[in-house]
C-alpha positions as a Markdown table, in Angstrom:
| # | Residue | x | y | z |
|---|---|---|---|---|
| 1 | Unk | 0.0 | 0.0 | 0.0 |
| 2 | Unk | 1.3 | 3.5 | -0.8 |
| 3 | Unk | 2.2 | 5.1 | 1.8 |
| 4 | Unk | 1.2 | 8.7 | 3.0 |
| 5 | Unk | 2.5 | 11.3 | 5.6 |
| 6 | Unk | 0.6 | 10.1 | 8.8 |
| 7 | Unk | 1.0 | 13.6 | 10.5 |
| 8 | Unk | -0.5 | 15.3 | 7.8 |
| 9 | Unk | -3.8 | 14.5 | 6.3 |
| 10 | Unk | -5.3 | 17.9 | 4.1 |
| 11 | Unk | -8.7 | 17.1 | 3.7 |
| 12 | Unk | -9.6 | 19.7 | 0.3 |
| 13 | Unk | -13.0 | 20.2 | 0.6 |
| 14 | Unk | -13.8 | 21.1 | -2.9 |
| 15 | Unk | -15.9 | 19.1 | -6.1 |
| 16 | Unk | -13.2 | 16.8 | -6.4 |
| 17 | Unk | -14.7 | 15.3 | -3.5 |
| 18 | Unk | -18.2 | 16.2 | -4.0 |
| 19 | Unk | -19.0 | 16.5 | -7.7 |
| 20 | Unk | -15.6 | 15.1 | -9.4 |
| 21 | Unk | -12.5 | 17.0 | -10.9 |
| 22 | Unk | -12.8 | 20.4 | -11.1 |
| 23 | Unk | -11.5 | 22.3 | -14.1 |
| 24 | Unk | -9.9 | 25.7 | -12.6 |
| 25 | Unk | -10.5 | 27.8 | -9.9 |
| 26 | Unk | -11.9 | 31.5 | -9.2 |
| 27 | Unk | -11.9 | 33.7 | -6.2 |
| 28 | Unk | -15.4 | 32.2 | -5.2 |
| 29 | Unk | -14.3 | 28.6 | -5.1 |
| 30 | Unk | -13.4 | 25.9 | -7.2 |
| 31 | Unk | -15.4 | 25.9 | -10.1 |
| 32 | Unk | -17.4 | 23.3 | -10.7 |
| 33 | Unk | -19.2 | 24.0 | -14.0 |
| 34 | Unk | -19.0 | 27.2 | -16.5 |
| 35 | Unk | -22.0 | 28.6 | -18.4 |
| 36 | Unk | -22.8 | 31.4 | -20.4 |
| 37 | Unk | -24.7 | 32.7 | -17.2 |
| 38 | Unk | -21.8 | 32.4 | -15.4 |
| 39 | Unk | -19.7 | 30.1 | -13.4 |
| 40 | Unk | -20.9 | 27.3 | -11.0 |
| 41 | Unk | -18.5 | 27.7 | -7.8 |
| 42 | Unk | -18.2 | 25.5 | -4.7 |
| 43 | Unk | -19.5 | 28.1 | -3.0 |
| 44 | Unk | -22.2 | 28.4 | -4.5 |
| 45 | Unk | -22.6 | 24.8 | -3.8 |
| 46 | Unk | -21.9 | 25.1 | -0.4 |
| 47 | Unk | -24.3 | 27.8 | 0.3 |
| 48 | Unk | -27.1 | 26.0 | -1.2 |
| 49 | Unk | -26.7 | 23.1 | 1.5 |
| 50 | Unk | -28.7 | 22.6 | 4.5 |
| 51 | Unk | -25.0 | 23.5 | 7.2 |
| 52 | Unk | -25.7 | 20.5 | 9.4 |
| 53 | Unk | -25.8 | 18.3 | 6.2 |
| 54 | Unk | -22.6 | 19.4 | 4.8 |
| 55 | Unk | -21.0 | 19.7 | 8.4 |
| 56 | Unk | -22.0 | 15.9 | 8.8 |
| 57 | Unk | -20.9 | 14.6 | 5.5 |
| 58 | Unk | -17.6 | 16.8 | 5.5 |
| 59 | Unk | -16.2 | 15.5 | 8.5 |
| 60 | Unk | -17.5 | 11.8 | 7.5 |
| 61 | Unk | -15.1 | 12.1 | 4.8 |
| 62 | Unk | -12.1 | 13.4 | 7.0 |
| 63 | Unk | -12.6 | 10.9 | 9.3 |
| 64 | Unk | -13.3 | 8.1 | 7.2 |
| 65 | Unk | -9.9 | 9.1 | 4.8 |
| 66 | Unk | -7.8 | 9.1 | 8.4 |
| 67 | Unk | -9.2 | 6.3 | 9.8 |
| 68 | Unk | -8.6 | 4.3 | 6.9 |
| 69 | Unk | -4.9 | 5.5 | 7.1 |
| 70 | Unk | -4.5 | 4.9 | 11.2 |
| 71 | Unk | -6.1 | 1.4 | 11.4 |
| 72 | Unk | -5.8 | 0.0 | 7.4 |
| 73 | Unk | -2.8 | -2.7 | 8.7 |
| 74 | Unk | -4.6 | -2.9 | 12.6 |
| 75 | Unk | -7.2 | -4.7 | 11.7 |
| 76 | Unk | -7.7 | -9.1 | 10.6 |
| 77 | Unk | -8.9 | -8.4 | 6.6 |
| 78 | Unk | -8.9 | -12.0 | 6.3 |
| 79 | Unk | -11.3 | -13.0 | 9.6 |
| 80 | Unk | -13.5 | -10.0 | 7.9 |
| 81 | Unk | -12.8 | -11.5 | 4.4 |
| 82 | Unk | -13.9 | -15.0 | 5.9 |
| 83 | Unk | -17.0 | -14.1 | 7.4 |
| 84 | Unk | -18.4 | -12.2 | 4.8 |
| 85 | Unk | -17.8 | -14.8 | 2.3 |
| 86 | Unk | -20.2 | -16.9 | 5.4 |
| 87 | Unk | -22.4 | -14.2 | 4.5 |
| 88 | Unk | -22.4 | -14.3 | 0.7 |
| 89 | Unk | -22.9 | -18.2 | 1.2 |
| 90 | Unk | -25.8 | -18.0 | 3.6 |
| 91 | Unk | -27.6 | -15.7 | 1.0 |
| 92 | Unk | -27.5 | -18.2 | -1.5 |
| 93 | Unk | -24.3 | -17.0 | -3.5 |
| 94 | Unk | -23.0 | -13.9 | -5.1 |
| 95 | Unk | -25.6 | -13.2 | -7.7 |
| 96 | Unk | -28.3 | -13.4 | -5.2 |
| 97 | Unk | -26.0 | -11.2 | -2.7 |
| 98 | Unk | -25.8 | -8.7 | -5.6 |
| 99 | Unk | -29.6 | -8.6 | -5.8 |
| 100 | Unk | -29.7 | -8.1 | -1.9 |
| 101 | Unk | -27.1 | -5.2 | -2.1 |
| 102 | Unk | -28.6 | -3.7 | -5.4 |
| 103 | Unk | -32.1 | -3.3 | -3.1 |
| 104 | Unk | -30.3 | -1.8 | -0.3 |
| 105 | Unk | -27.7 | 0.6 | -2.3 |
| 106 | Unk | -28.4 | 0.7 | -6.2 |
| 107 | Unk | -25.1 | 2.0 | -6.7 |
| 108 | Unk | -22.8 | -0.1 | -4.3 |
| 109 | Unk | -20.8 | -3.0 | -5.8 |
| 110 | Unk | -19.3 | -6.4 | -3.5 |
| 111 | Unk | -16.1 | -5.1 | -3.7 |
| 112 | Unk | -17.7 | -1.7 | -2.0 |
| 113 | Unk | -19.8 | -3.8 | 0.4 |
| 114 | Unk | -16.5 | -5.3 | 1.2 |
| 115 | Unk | -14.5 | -2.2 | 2.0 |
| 116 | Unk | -17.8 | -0.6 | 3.6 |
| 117 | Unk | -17.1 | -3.7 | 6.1 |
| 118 | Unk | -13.4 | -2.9 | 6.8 |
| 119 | Unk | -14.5 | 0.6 | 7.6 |
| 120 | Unk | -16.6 | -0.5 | 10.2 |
| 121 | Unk | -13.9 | -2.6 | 11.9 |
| 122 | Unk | -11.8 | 0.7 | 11.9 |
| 123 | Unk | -14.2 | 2.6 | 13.1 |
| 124 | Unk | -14.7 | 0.1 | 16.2 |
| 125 | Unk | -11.0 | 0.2 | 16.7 |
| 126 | Unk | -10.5 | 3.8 | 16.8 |
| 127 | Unk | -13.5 | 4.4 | 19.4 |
| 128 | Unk | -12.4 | 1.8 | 21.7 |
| 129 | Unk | -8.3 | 3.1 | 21.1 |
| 130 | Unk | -9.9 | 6.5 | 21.7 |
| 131 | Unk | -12.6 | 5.7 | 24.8 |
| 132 | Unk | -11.3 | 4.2 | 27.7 |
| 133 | Unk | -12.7 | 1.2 | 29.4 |
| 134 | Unk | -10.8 | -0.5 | 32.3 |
| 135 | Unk | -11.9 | -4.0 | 32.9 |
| 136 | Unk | -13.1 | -3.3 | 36.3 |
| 137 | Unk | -15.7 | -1.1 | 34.5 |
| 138 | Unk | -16.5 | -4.2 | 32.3 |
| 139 | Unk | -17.0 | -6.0 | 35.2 |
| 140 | Unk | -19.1 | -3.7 | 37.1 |
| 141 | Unk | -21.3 | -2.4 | 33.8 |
| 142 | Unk | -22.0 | -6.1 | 32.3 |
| 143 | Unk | -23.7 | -9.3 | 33.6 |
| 144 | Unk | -25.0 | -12.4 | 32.2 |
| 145 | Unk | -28.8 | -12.4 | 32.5 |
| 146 | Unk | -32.0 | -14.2 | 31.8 |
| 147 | Unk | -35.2 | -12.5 | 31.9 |
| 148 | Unk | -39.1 | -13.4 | 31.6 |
| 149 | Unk | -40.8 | -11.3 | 29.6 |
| 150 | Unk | -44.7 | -11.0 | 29.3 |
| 151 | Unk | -45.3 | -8.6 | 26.3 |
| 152 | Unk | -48.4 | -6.4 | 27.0 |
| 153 | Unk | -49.3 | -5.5 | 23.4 |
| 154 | Unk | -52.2 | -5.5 | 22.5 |
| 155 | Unk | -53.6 | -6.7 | 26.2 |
| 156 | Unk | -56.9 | -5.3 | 27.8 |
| 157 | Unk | -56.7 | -3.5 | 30.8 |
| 158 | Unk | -58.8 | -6.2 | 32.4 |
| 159 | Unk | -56.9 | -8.4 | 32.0 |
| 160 | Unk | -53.3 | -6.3 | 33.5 |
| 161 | Unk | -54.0 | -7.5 | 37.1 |
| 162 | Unk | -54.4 | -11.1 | 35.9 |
| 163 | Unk | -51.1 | -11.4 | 34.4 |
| 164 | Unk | -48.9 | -9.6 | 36.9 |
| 165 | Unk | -50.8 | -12.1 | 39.1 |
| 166 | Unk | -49.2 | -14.7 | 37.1 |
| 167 | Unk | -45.9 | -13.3 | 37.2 |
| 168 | Unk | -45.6 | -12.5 | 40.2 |
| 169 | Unk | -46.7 | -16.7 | 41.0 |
| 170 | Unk | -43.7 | -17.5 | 38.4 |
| 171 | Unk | -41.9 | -15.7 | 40.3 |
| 172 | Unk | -42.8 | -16.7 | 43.4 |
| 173 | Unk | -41.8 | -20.3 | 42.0 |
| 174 | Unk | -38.5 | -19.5 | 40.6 |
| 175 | Unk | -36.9 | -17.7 | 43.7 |
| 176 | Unk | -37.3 | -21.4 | 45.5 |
| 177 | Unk | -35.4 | -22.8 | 43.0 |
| 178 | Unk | -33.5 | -20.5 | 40.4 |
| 179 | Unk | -32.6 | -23.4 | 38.4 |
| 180 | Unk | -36.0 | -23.6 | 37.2 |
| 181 | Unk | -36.0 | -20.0 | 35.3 |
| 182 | Unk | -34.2 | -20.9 | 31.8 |
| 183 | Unk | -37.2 | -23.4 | 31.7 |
| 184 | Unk | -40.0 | -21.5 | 32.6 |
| 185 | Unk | -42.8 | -21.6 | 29.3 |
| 186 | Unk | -46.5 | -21.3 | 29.3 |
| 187 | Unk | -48.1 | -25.0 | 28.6 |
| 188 | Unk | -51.4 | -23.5 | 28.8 |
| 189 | Unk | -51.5 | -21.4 | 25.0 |
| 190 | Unk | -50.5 | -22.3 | 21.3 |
| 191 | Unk | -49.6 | -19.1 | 21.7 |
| 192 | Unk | -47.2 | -18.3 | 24.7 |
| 193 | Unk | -48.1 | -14.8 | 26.7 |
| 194 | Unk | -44.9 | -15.2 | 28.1 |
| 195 | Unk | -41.4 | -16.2 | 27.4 |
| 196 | Unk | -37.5 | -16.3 | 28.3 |
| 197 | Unk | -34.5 | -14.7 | 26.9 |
| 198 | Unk | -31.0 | -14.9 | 27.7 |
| 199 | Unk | -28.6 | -12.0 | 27.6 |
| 200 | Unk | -25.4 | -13.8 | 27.8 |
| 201 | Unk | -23.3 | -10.2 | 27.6 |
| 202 | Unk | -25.6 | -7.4 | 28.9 |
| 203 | Unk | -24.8 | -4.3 | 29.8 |
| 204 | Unk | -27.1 | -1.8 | 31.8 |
| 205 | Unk | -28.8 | -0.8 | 28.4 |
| 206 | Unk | -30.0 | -4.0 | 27.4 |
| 207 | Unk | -32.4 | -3.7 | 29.9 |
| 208 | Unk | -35.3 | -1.6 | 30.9 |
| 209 | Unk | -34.2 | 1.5 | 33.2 |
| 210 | Unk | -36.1 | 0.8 | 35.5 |
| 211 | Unk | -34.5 | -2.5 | 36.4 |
| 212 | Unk | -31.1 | -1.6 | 36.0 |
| 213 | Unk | -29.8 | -0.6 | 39.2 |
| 214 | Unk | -31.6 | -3.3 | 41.2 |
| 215 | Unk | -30.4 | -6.2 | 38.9 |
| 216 | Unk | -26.9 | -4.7 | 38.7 |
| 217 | Unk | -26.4 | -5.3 | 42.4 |
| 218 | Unk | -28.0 | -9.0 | 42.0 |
| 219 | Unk | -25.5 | -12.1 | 43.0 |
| 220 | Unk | -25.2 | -14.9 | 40.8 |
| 221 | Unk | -28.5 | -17.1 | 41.2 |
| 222 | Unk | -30.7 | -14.7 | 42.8 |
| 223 | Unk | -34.0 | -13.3 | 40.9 |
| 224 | Unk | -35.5 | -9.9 | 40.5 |
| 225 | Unk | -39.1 | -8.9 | 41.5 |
| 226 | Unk | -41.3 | -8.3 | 38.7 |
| 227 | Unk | -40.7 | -5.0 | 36.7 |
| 228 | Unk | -42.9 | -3.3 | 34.3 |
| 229 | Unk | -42.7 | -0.5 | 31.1 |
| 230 | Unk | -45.5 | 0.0 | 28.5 |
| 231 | Unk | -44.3 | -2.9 | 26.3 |
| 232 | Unk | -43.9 | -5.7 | 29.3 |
| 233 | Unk | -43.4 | -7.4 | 32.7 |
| 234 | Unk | -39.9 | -8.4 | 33.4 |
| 235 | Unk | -38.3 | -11.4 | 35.8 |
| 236 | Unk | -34.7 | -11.1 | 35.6 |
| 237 | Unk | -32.4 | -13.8 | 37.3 |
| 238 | Unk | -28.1 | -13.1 | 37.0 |
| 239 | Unk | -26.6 | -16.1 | 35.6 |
| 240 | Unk | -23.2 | -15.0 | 36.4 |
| 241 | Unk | -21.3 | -11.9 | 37.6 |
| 242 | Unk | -18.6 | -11.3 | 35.9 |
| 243 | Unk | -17.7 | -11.7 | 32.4 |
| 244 | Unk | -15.4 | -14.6 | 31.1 |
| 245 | Unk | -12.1 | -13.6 | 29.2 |
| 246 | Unk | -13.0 | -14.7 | 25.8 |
| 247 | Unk | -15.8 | -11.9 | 26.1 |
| 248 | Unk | -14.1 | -8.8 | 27.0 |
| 249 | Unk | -13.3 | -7.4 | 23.6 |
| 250 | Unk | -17.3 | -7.5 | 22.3 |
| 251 | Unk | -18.3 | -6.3 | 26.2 |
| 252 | Unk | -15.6 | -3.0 | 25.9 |
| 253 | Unk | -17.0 | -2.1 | 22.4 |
| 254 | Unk | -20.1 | -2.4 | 24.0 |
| 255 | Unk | -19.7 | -0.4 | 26.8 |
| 256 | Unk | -18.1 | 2.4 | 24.6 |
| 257 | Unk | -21.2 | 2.7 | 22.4 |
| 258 | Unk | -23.8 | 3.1 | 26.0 |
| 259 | Unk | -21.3 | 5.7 | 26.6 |
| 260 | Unk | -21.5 | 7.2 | 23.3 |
| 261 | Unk | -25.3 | 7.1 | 23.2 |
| 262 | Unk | -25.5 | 8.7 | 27.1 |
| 263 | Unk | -22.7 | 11.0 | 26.3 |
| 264 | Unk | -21.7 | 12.2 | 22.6 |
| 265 | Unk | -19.8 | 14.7 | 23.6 |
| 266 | Unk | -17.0 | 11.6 | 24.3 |
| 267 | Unk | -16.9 | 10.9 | 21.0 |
| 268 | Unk | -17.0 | 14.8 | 19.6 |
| 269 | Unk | -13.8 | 15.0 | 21.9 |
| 270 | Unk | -12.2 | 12.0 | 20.0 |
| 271 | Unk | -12.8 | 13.7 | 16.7 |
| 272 | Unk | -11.5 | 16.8 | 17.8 |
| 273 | Unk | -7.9 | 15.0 | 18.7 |
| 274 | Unk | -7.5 | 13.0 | 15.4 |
| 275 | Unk | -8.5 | 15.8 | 13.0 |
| 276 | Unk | -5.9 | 17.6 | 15.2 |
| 277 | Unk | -3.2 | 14.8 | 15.4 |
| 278 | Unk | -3.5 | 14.4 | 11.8 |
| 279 | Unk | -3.6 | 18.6 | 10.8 |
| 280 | Unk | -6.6 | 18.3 | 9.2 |
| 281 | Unk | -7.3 | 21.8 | 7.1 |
| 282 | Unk | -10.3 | 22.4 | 5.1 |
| 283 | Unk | -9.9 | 24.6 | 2.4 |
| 284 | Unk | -13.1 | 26.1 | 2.4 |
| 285 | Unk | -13.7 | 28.9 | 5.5 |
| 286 | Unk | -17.3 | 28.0 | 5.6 |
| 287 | Unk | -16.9 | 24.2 | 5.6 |
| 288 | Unk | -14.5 | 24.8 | 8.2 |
| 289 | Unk | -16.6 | 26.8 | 10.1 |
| 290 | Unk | -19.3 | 24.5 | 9.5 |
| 291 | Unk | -17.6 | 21.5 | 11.3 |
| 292 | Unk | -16.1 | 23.5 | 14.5 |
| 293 | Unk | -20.0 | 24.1 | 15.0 |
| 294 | Unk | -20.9 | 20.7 | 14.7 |
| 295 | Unk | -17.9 | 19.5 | 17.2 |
| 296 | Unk | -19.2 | 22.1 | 19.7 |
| 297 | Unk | -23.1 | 20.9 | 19.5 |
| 298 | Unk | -24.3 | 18.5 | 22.4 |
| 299 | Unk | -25.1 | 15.8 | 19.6 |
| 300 | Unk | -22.9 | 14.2 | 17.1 |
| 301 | Unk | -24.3 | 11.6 | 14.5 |
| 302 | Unk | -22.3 | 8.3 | 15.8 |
| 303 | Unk | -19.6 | 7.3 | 13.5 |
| 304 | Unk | -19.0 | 4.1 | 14.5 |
């Protein structure tokens, strides 16, 4: 692979980028097209976007140029290559693939799907590089968990007391024996009101709010009381504390996106030290004034 200057990534945010090679350049901008009303500019293109929009797709481009810089050797192509060749397989082969991709994105080839897929992986590697976990904080923010759930779509208020009657006698029956919980189903329906689901690597937001601080304090084997939110009743019984080895990597990527999501401003932060680390310049005042505005917001769209 050719190799660039690491230090010094100048992201020129002109029509080359946006609309293809430009063909000179004027005072206003790059020019993007000539007429015998005039010249078509980059600024005029940029002033005719929504700010937020360009903001958002500029700085998807610097990062996405750095990050494929930073992390293009860091990361296993092969597993990647492997398992979406799993994928292609599982789909019925490439031609069907290609119909599945064509649906989705019209314009987007395999070989693009491909890369698309190696952007993700550095993406994961520079938030977790850039947002520290420790594994004490895995340990305290994850749990293995089963849970009961009784959805209450659809269910008539008449018929609310009866079935937090019922789970609350399920759960009655599974605090004498916690063993019992992973085989808990309702015999009594060809279709089951109730059900359980195993979270084998949950952290706080897999659950409902409401249940998270109780059931984060839980010991292995014990059981929850019944919770409730507008979609369903909830038994939840820890299966074990803390995480096994093998698991740690997934559970830190997971824990960096809840704090992403409860906090963007961690990963507007991170942004703001690669674009430095790397010099990032755009050429355009108004782009560039565009993104400082969108670092300093309290929302960031995720790029991850």
């Amino acid at each position: 692979m050719k190799k660039i200057n690491t230090k010094r990534v100048i992201v020129l945010i002109t029509c080359t980028l946006m609309l293809g090679a430009c063909n000179g350049k004027s005072t206003d901008g790059e020019i993007i097209a000539t007429s015998k009303a005039g010249e078509i500019t980059t600024h005029d293109y940029f002033k005719s976007m929504n700010q937020d929009m360009l903001s958002n797709t500029m700085l998807e481009v610097a990062i996405n140029k750095i990050l494929t810089q930073k992390y293009s050797e860091k990361i296993d192509k092969k597993a990647i290559d492997k398992s979406f060749e799993d994928v292609i397989k599982q789909y019925g082969g490439e031609a069907k693939f290609k119909e599945l991709i064509k649906k989705q994105s019209p314009n987007m080839t395999i070989e693009e799907y491909k890369e698309k897929r190696y952007l993700d992986a550095y993406k994961e590697k520079f938030i977790t590089d850039s947002i520290k976990v420790t594994d004490e904080e895995i340990k305290n923010e994850t749990r293995n968990i089963s849970q009961i759930i009784y959805p209450l779509n659809n269910i008539k208020k008449d018929d609310l007391k009866s079935a937090e009657d019922q789970m609350e006698k399920i759960r009655l029956e599974v605090s004498k024996d916690s063993k019992k919980f992973d085989k808990v189903q309702d015999k009594n329906s060809k279709q089951p009101k109730y059900f359980v689901n195993s979270l084998r690597m949950a952290t706080k937001n897999d659950i409902i709010a409401s249940a998270q601080k109780e059931v984060f304090k839980m010991k292995k084997g014990e059981v929850s009381k019944v919770f409730k939110d507008d979609n369903a009743l909830y038994i939840f019984k820890v299966n074990e504390e803390a995480p096994k080895a093998a698991d740690l990597k997934d559970l830190k990527l997971k824990i960096v996106r809840d704090k992403i999501s409860h906090n963007p401003k961690v990963l507007q932060d991170a942004y703001k030290t690669i674009l430095k680390e790397y010099d990032v310049k755009f050429s355009d005042q108004e782009v560039s004034k565009a993104i400082e505005k969108q670092l300093s917001k309290e929302a960031v769209s995720k790029n991850e």
